[in-house]
N, CA, C and O atoms as a GROMACS GRO file, in nm:
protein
  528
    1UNK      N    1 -20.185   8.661   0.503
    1UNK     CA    2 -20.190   8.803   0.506
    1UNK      C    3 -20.208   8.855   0.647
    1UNK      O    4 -20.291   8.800   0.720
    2UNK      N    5 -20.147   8.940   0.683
    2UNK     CA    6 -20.178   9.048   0.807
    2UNK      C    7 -20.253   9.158   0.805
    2UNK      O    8 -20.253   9.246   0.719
    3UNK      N    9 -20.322   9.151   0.911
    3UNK     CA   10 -20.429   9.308   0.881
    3UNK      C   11 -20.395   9.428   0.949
    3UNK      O   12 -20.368   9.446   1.068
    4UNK      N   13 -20.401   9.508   0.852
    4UNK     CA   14 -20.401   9.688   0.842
    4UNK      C   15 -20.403   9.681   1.006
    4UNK      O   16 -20.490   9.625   1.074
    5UNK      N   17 -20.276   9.759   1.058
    5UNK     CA   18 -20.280   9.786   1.138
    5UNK      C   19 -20.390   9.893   1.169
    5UNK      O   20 -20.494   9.882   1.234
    6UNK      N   21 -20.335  10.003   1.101
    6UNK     CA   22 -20.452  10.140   1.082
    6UNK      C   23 -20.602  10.095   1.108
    6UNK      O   24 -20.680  10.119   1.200
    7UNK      N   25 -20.609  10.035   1.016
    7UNK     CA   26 -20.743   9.943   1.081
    7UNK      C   27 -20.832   9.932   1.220
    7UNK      O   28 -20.923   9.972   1.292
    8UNK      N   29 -20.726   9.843   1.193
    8UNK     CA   30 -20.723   9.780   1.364
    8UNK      C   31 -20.752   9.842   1.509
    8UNK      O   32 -20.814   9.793   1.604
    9UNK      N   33 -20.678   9.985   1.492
    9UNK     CA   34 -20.633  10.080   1.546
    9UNK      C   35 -20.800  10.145   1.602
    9UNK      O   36 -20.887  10.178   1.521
   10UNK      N   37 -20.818  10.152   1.738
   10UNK     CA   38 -20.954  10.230   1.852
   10UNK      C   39 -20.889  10.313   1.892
   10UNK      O   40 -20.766  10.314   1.892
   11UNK      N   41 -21.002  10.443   1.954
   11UNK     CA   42 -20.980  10.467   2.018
   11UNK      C   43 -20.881  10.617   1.936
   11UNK      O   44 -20.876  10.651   1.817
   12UNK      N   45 -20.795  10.694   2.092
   12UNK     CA   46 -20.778  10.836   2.036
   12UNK      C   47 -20.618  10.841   2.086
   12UNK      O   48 -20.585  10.816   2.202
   13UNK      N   49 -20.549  10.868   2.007
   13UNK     CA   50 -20.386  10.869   2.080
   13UNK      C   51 -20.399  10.989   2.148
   13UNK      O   52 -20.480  11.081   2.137
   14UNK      N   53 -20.242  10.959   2.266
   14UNK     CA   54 -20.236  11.041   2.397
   14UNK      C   55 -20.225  11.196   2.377
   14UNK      O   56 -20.250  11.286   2.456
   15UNK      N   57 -20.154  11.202   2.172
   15UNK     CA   58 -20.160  11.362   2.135
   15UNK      C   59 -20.301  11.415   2.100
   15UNK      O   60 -20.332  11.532   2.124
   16UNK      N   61 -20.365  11.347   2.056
   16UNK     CA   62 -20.504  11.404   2.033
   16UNK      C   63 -20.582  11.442   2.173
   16UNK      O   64 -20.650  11.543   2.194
   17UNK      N   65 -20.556  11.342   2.254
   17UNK     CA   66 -20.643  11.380   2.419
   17UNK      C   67 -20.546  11.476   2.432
   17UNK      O   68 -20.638  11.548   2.397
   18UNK      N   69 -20.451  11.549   2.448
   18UNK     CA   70 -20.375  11.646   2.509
   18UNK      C   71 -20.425  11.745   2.449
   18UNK      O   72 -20.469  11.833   2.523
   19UNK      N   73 -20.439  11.771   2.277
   19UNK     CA   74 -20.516  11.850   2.222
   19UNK      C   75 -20.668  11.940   2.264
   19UNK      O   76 -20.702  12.055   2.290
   20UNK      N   77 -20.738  11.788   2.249
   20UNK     CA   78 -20.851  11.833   2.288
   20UNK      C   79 -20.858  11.858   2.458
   20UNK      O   80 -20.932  11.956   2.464
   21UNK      N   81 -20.832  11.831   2.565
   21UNK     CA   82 -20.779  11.890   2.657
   21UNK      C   83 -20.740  12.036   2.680
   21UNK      O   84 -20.816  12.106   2.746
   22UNK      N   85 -20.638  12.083   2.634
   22UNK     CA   86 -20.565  12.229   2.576
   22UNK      C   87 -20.681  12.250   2.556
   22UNK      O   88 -20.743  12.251   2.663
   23UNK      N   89 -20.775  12.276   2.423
   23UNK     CA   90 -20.883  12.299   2.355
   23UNK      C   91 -21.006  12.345   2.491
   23UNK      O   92 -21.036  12.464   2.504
   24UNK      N   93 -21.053  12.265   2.562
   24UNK     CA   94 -21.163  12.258   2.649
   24UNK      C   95 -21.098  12.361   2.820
   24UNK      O   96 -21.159  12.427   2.904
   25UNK      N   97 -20.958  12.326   2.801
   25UNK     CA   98 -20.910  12.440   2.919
   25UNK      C   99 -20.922  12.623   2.881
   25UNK      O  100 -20.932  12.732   2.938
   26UNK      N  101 -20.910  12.556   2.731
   26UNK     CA  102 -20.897  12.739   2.690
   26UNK      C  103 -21.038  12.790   2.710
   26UNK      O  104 -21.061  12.882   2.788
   27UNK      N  105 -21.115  12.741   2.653
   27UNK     CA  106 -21.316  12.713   2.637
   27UNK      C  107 -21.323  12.731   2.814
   27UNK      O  108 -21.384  12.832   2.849
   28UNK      N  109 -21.292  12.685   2.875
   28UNK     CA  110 -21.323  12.675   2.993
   28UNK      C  111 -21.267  12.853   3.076
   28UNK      O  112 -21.350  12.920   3.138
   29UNK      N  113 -21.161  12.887   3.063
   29UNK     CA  114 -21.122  12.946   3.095
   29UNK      C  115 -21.145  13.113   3.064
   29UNK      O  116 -21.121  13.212   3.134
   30UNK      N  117 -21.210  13.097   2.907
   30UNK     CA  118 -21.281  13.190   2.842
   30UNK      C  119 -21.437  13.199   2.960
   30UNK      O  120 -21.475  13.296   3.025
   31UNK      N  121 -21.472  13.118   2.956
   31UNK     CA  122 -21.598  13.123   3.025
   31UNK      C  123 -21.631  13.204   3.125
   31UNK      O  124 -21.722  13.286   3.137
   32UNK      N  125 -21.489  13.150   3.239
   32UNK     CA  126 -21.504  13.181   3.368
   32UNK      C  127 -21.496  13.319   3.383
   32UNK      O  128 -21.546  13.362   3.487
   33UNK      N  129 -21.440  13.411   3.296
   33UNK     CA  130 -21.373  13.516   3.276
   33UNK      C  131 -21.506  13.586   3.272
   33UNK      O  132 -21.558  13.641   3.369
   34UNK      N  133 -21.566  13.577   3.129
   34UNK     CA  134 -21.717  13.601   3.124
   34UNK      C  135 -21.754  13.586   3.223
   34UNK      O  136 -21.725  13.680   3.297
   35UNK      N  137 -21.827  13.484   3.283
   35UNK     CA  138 -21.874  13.488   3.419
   35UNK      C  139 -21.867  13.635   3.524
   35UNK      O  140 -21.946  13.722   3.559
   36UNK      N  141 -21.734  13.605   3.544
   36UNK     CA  142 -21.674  13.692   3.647
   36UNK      C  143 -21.714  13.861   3.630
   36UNK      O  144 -21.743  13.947   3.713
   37UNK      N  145 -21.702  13.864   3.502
   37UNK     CA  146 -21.768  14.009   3.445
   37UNK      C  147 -21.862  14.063   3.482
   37UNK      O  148 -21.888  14.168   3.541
   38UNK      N  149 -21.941  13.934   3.418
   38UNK     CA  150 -22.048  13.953   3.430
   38UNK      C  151 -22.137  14.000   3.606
   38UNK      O  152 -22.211  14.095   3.634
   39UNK      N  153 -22.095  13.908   3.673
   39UNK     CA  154 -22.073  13.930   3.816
   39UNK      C  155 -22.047  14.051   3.882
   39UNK      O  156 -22.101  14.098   3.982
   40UNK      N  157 -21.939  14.105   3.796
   40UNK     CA  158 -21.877  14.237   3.871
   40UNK      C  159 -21.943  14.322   3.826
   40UNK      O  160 -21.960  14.419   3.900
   41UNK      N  161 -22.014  14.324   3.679
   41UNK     CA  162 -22.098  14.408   3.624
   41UNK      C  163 -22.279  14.441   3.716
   41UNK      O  164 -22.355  14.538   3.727
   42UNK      N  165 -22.278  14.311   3.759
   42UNK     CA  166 -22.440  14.314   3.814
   42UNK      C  167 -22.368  14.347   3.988
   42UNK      O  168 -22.460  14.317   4.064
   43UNK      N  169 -22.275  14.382   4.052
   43UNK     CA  170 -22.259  14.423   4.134
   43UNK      C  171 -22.233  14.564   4.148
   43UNK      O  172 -22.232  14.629   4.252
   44UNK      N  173 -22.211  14.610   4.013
   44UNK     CA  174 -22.167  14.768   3.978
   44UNK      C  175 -22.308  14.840   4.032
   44UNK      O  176 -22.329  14.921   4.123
   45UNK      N  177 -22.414  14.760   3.913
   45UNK     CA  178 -22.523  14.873   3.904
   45UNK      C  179 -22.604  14.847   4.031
   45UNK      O  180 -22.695  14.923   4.063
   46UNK      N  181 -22.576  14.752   4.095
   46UNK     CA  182 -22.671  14.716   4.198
   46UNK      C  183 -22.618  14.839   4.299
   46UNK      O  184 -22.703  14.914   4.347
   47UNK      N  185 -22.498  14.855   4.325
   47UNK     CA  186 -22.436  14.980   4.404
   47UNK      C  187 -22.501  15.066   4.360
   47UNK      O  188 -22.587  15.098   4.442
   48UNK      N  189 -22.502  15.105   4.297
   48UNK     CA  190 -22.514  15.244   4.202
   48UNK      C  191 -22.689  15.268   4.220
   48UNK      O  192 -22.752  15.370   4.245
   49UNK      N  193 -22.730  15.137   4.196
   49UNK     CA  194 -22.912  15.144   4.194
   49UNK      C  195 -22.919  15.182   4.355
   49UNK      O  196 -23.015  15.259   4.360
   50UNK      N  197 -22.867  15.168   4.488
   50UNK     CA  198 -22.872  15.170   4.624
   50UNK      C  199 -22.805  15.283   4.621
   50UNK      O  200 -22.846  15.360   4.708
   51UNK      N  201 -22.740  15.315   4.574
   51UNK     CA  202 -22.651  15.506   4.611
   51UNK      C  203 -22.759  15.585   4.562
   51UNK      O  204 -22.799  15.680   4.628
   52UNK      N  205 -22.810  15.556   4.453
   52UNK     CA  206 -22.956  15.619   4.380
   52UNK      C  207 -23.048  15.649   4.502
   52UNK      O  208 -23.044  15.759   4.555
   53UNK      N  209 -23.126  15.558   4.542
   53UNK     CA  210 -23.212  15.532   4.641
   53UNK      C  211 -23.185  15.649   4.751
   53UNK      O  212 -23.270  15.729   4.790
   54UNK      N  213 -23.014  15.639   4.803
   54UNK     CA  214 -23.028  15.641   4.907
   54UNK      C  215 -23.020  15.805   4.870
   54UNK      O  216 -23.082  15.887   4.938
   55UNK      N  217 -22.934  15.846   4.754
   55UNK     CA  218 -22.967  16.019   4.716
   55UNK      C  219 -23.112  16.062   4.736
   55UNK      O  220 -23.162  16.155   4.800
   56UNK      N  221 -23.161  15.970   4.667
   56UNK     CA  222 -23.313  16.057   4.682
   56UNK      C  223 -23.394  16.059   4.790
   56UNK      O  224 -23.472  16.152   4.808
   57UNK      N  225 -23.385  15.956   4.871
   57UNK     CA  226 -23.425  15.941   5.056
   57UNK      C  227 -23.338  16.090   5.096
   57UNK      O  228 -23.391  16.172   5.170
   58UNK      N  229 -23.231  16.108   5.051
   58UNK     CA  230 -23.177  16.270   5.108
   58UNK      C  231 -23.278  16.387   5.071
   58UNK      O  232 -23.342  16.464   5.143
   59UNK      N  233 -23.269  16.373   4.938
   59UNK     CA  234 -23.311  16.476   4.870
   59UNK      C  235 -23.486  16.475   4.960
   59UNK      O  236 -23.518  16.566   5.037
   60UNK      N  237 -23.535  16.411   4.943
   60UNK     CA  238 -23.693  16.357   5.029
   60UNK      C  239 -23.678  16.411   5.170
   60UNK      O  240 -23.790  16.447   5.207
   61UNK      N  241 -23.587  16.431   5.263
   61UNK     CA  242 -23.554  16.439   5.398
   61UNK      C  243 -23.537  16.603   5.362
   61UNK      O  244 -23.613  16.688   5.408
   62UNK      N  245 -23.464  16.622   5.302
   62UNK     CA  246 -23.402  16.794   5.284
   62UNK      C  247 -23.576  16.850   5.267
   62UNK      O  248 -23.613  16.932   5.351
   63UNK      N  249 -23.662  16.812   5.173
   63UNK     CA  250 -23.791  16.853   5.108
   63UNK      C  251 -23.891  16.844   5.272
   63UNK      O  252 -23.959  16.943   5.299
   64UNK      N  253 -23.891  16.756   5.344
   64UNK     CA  254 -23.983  16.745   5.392
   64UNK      C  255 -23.917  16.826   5.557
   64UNK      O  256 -23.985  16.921   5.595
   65UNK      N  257 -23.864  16.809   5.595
   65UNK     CA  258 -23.719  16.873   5.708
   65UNK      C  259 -23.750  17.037   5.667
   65UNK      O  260 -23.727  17.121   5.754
   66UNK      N  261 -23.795  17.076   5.551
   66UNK     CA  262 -23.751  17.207   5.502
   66UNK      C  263 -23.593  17.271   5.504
   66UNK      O  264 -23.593  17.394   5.499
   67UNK      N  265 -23.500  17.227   5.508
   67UNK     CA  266 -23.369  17.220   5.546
   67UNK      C  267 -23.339  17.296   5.428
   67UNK      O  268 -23.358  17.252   5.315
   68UNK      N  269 -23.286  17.428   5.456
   68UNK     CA  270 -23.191  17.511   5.392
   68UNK      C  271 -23.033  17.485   5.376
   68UNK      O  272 -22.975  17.509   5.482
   69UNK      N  273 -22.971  17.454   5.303
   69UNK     CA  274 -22.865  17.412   5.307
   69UNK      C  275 -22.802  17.533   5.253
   69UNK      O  276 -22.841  17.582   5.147
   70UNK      N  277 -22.687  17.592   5.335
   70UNK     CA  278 -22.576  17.682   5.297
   70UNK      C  279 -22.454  17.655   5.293
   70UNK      O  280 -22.394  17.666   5.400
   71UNK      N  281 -22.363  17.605   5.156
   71UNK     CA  282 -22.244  17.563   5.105
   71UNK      C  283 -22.272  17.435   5.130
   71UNK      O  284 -22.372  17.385   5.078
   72UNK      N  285 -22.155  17.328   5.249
   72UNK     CA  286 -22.158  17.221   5.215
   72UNK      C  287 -22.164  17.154   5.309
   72UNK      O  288 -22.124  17.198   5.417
   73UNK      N  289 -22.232  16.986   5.293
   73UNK     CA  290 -22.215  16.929   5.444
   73UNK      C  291 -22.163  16.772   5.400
   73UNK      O  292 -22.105  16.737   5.297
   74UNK      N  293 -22.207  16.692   5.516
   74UNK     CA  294 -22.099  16.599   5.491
   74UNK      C  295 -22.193  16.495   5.606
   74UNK      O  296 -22.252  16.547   5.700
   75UNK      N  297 -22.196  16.373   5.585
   75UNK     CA  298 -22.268  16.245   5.666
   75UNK      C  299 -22.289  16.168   5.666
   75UNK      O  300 -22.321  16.163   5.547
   76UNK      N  301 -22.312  16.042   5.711
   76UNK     CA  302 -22.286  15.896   5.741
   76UNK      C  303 -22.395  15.848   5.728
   76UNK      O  304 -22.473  15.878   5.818
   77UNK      N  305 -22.434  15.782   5.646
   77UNK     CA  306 -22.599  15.696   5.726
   77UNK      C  307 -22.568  15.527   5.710
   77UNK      O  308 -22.458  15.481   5.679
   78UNK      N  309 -22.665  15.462   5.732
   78UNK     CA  310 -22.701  15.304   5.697
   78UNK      C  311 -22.842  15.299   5.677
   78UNK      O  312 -22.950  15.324   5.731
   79UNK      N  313 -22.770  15.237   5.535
   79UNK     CA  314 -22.946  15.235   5.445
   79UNK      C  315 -22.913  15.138   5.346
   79UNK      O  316 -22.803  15.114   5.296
   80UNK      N  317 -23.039  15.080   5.322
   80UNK     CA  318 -23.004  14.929   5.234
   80UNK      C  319 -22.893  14.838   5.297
   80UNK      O  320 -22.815  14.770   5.230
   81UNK      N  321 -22.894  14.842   5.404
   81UNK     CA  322 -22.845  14.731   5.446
   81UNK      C  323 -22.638  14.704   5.453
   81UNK      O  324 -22.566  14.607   5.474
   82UNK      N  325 -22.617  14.845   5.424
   82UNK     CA  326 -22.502  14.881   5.322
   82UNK      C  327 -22.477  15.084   5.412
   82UNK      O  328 -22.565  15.170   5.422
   83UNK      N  329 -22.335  15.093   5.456
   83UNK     CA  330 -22.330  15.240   5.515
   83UNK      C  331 -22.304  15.322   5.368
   83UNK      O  332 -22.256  15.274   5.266
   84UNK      N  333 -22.333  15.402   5.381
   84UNK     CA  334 -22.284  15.535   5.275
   84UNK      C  335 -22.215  15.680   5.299
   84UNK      O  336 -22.235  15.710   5.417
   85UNK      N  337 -22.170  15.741   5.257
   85UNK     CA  338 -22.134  15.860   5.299
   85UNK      C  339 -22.179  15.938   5.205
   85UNK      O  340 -22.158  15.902   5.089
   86UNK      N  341 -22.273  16.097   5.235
   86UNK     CA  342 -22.365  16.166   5.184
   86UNK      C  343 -22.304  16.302   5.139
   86UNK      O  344 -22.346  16.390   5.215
   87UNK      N  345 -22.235  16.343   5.059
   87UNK     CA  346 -22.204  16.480   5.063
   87UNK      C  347 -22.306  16.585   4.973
   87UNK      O  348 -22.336  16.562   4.856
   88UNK      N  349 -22.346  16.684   5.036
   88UNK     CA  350 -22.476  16.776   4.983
   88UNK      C  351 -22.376  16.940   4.935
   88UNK      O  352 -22.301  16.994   5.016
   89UNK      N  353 -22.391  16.980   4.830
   89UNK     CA  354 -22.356  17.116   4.811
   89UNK      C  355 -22.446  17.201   4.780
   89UNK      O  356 -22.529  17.160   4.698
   90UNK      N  357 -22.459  17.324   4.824
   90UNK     CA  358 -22.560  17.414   4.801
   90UNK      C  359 -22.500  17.467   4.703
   90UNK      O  360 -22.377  17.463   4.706
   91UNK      N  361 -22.567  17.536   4.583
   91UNK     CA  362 -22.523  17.641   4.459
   91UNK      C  363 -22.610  17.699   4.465
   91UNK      O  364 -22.714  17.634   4.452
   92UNK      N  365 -22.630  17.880   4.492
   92UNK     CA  366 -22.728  17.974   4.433
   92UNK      C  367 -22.743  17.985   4.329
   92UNK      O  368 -22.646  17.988   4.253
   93UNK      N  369 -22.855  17.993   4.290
   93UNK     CA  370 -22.890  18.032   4.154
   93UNK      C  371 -22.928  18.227   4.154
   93UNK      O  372 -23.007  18.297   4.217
   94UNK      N  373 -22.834  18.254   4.059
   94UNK     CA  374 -22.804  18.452   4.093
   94UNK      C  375 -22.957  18.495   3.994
   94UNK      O  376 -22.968  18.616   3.972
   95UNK      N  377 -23.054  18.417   3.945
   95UNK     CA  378 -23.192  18.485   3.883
   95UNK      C  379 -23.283  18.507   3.980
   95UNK      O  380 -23.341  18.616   3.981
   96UNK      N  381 -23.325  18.364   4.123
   96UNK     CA  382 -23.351  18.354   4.252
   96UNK      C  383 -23.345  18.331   4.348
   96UNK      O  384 -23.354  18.210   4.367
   97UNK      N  385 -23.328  18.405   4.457
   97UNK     CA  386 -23.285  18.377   4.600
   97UNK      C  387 -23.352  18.286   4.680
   97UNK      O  388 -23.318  18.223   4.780
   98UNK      N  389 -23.481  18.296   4.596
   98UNK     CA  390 -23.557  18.147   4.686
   98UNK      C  391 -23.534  17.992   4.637
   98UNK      O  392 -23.606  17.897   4.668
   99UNK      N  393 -23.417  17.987   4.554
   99UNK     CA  394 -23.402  17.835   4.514
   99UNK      C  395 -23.269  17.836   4.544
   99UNK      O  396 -23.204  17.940   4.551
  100UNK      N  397 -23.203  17.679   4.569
  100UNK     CA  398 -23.071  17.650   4.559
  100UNK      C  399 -23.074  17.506   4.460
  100UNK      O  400 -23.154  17.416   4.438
  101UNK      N  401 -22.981  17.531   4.429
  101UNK     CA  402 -22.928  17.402   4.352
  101UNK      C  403 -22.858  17.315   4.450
  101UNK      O  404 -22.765  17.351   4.522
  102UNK      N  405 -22.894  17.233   4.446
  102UNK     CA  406 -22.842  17.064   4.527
  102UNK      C  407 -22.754  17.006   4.489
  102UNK      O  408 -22.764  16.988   4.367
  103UNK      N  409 -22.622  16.943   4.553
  103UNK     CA  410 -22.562  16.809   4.442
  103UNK      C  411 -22.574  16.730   4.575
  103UNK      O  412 -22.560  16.760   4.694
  104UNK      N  413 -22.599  16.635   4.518
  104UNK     CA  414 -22.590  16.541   4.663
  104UNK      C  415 -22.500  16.378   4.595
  104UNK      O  416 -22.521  16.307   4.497
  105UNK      N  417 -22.414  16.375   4.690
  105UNK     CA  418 -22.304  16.262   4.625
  105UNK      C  419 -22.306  16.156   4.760
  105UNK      O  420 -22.304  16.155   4.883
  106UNK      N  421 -22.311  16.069   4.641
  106UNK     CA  422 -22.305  15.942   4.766
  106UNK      C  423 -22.232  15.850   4.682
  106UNK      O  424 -22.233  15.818   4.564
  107UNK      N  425 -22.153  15.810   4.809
  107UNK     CA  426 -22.039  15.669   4.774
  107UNK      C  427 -22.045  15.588   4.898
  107UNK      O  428 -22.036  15.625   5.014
  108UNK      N  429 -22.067  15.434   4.835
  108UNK     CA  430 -21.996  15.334   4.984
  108UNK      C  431 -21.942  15.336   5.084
  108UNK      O  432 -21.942  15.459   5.077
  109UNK      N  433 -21.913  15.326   5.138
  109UNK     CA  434 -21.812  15.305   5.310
  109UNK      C  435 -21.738  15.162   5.284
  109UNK      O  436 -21.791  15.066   5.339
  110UNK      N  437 -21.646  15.141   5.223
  110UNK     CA  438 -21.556  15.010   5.224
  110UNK      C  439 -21.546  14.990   5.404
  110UNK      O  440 -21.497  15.056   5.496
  111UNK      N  441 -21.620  14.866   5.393
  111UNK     CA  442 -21.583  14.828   5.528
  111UNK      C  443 -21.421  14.789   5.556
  111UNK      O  444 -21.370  14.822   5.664
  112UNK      N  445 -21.361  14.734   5.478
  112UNK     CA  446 -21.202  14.700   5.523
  112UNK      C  447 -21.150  14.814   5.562
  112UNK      O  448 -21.072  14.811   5.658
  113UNK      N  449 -21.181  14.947   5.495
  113UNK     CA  450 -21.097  15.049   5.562
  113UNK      C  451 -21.151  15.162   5.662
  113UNK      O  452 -21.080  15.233   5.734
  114UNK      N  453 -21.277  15.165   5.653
  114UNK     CA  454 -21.397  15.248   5.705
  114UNK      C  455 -21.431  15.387   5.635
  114UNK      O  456 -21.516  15.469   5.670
  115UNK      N  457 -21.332  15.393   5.517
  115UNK     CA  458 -21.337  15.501   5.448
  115UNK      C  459 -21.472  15.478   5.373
  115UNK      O  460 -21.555  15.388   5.386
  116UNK      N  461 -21.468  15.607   5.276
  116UNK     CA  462 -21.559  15.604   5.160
  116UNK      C  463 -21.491  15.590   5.030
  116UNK      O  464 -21.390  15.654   5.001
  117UNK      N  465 -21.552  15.503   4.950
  117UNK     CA  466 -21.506  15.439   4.828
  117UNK      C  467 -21.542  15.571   4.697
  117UNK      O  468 -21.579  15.688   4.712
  118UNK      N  469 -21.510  15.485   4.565
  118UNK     CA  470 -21.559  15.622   4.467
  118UNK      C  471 -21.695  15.645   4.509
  118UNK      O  472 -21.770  15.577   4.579
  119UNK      N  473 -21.711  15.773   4.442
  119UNK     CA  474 -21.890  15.818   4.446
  119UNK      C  475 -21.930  15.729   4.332
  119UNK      O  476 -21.881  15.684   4.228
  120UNK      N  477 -22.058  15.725   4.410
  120UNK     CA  478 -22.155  15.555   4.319
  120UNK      C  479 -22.282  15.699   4.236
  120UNK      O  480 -22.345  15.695   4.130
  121UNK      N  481 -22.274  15.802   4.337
  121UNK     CA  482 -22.404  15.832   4.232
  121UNK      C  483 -22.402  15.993   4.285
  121UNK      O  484 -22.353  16.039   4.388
  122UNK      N  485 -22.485  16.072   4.157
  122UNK     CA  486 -22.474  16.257   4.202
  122UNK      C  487 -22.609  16.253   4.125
  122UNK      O  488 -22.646  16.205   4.018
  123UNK      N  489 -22.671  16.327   4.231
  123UNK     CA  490 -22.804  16.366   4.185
  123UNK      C  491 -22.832  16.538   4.217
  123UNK      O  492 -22.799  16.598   4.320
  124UNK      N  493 -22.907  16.597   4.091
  124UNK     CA  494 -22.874  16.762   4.116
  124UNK      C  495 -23.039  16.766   4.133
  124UNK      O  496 -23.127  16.721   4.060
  125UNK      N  497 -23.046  16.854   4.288
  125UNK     CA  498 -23.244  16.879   4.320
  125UNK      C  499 -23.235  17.007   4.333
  125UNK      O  500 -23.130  17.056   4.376
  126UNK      N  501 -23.330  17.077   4.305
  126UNK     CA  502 -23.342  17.238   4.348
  126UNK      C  503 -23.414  17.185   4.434
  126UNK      O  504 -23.464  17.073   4.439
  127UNK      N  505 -23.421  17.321   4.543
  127UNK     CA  506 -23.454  17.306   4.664
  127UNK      C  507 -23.514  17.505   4.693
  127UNK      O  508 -23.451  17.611   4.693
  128UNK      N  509 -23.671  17.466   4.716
  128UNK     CA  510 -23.736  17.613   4.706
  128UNK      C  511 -23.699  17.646   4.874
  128UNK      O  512 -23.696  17.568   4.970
  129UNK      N  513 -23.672  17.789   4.866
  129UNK     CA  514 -23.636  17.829   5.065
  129UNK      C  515 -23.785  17.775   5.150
  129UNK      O  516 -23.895  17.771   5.095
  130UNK      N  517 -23.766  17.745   5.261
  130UNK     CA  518 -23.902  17.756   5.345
  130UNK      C  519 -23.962  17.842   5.345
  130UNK      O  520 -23.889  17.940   5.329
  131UNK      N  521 -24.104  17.880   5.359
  131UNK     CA  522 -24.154  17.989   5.347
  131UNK      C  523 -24.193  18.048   5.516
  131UNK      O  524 -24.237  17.970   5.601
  132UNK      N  525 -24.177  18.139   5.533
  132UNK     CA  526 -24.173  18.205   5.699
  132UNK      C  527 -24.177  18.341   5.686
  132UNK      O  528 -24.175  18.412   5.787
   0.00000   0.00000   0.00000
């Protein structure tokens, strides 16, 4: 008698490793993707948490400066380590003349181009006149 080949037979043929292969590239490739998201996601808010910051270091400067702001201005700083560009708008409020409404917008400075990137953050401060 001869024995069962089937039997006999170790081990994983070259279609099954190609399978599971395929299988572990897709798994793999799913991953990295995630990853990457994820990445771009914790780089989003981290901007956004530093455009925050750096609004309210404005808004803090305007308060303590006593700085009346009339219509609109426009400015550069470096803060966090990171440049920004600051744009401030004044809005009257027509109930009182001694307050203005604030927007203060801040976006990145892409260094590759030296421009400013989208706005990362808008924060609205009233702002009471100096008193004199």
């Amino acid at each position: 008698m001869m024995p069962n080949r089937a039997l006999a037979q170790k081990g994983f043929t070259l279609l099954e490793v190609m399978v599971a292969l395929a299988i572990f590239a897709v798994a793999a490739v799913a991953l990295t993707k995630a990853g990457m998201s994820y990445v771009n996601a914790v780089e989003g808010i981290e901007t956004r948490t530093l455009a925050h910051f750096v609004a309210m270091n404005e808004a803090a400067n305007m308060t303590v400066t006593q700085a009346w702001l009339d219509g609109s201005a426009e400015h550069n700083v470096e803060e966090q380590g990171h440049r920004w560009q600051i744009s401030t708008q004044a809005f009257p409020i027509a109930t009182t003349a001694s307050v203005r409404r604030v927007e203060i917008k801040v976006a990145p400075i892409v260094p590759a181009t030296d421009k400013p990137g989208d706005t990362a953050t808008v924060l609205v401060v009233f702002i009471h006149s100096p008193v004199g």
